[in-house]
C-alpha positions in Angstrom: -60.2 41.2 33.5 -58.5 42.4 30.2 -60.2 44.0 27.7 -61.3 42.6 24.4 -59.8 43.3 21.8 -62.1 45.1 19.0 -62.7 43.8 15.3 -60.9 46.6 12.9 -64.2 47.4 11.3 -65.3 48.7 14.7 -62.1 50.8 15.1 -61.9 52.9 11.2 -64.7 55.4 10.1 -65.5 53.6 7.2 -68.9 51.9 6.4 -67.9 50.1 2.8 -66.1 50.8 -0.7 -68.2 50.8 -3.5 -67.5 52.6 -7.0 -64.2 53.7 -6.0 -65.8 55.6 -3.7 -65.2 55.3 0.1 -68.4 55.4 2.4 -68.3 56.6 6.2 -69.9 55.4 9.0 -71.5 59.2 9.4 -72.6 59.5 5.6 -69.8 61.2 3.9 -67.8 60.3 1.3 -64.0 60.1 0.1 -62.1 59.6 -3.0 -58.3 59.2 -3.4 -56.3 60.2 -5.7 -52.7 58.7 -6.8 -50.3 61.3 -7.5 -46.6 60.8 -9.1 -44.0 63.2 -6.9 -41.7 65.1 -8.9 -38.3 66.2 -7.9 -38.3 70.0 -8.3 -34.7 70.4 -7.7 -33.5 68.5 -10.9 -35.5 71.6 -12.6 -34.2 74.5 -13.6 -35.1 77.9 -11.7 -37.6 78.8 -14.2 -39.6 75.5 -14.5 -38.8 75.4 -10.7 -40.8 78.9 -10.4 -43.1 77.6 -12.6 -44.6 74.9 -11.1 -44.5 76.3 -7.5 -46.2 79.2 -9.1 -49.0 76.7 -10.7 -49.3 74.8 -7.5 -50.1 77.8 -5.7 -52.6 78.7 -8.4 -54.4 75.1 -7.9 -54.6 75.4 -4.6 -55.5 79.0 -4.5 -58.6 78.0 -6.9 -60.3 75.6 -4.4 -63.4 76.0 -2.9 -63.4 72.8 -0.7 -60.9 71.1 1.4 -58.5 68.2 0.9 -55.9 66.4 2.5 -52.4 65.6 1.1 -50.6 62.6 2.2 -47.4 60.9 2.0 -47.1 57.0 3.1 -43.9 55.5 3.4 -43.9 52.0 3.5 -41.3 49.1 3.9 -40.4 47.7 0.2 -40.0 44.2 -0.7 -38.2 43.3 -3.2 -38.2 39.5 -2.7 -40.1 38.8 -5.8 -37.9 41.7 -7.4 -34.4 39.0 -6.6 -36.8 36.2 -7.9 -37.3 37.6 -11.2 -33.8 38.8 -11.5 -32.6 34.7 -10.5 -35.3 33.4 -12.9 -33.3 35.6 -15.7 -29.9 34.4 -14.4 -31.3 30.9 -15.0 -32.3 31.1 -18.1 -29.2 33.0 -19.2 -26.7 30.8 -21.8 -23.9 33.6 -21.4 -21.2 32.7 -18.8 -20.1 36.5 -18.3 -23.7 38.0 -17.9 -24.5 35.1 -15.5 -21.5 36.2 -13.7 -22.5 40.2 -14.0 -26.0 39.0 -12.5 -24.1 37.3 -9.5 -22.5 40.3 -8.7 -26.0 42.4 -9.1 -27.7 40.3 -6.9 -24.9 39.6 -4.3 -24.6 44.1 -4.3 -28.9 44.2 -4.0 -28.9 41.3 -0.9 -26.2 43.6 0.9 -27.9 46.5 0.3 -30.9 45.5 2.1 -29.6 43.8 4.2 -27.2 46.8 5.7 -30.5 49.7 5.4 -33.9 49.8 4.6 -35.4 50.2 1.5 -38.4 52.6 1.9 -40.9 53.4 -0.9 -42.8 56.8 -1.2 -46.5 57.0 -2.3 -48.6 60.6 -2.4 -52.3 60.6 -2.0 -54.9 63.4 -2.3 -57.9 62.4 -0.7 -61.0 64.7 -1.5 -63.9 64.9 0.6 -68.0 65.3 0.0 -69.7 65.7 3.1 -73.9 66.2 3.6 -74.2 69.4 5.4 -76.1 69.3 8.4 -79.0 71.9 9.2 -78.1 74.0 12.2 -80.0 74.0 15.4 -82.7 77.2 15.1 -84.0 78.3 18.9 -87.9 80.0 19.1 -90.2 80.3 16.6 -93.4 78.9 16.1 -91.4 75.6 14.9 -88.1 75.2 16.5 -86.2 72.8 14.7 -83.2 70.5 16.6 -79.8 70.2 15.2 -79.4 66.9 12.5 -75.9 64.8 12.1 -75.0 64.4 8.9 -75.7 60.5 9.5 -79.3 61.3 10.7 -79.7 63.0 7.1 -81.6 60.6 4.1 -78.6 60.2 2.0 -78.5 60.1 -2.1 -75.2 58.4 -3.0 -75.4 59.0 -7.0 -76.4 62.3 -6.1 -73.4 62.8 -3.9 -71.1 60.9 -5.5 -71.3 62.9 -9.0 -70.8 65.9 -6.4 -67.5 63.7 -5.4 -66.8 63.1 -8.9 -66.8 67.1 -9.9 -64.2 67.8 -7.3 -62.0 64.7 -7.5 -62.2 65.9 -11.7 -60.9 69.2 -10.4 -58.2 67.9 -8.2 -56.6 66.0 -11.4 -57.0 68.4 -13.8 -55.1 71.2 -11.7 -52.7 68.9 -10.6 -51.7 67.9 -14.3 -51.6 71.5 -15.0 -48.8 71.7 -12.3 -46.8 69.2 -14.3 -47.9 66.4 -11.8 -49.3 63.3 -13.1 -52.5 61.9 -10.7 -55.5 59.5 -11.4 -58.0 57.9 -9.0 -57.9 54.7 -7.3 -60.6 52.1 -8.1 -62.4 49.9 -5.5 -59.8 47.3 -5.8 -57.0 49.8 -5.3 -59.0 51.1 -2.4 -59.5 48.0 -0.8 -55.8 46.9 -1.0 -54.8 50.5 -0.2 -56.6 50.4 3.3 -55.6 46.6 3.8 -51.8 47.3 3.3 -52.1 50.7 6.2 -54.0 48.6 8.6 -51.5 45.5 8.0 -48.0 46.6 7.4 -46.5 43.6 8.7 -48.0 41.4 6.1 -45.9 41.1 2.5 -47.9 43.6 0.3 -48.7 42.1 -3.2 -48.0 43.6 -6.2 -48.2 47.4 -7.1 -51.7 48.3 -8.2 -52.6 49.1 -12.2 -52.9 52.5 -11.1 -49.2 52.6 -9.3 -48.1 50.8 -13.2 -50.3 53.8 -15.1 -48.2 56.5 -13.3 -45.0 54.8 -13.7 -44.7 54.2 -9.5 -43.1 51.2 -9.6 
């Protein structure tokens, strides 16, 4: 008999997205943060230096863990050509008409001959309830708790979040980096586009406009 296959909510950790905060099935909470890459070798060797020497600094400093992550991702560009043909149309100019032949016709073959691949960079920083040990004897042994067994305070936590996610952008900007946090909506289409890769991915976010991403 084959087996069933599971709704995706069953399969991820997470419980909801609310506040631009992410919510996990076991209590704890996640924020991401959007971060523009920079290409250290069009530096010089002193600003090269520089920022590895700041980086080192940021990380250094922290007192909590995070996780950096780089998603590559498929990039379509057919609403890219549709703007571009929407111009040619409206174009009175016989020779630019022409030029934007050309561009398009050199775009189609491009893609069409290799994939066009588009980079994103995420921090994702983490607030987690800490769970009371297990403590053997005494008069009132006391059994271990999961953090999802704990009574949870989300504005509580979340400011907690908030404070470290703060700390995260402010020593990544002194690196020379440009980062800022993804909203609920952002999130939501974040997640969407990971667990669905074969669907056509709308539009870049406001965030991805704000740091200049697309």
């Amino acid at each position: 008999m084959a087996q069933e296959s599971q709704p995706t909510q069953r399969i991820i950790d997470i419980e909801t997205i609310r506040d631009g905060t992410v919510i996990l099935k076991n209590g704890g909470l996640r924020a991401v943060v959007m971060v523009r890459g920079i290409n250290v070798y069009l530096k010089t060797e002193n600003e090269q230096n520089s920022i590895i020497s700041a980086f080192q600094e940021f990380l250094n400093g922290l007192d909590f863990p995070i996780e950096i992550i780089i998603h590559s991702r498929r990039l379509n560009i057919l609403g890219y050509l549709e703007k571009i043909n929407a111009r040619k149309e409206q174009e009175t100019n016989d020779l630019l008409r022409t030029q934007i032949d050309e561009y398009l016709a050199y775009i189609r073959d491009l893609t069409s001959s290799s994939t066009i691949m588009s980079k994103r960079f995420y921090v994702v920083v983490s607030y987690d309830m800490i769970a009371l040990p297990a403590r053997k004897g005494g008069l009132f042994p006391r059994a271990s708790q999961n953090t999802s067994a704990l009574p949870t305070d989300f504005e509580t936590q979340k400011y907690q979040l908030d404070q470290r996610t703060d700390v995260i952008i402010g020593g990544l900007q002194r690196t020379g980096v440009n980062a800022a946090r993804l909203g609920t909506e952002e999130l939501v289409e974040l997640f969407y586009n990971l667990y669905n890769p074969q669907e056509i991915e709308k539009g870049g976010t406001d965030i991805a406009k704000r740091l200049s991403l697309i």
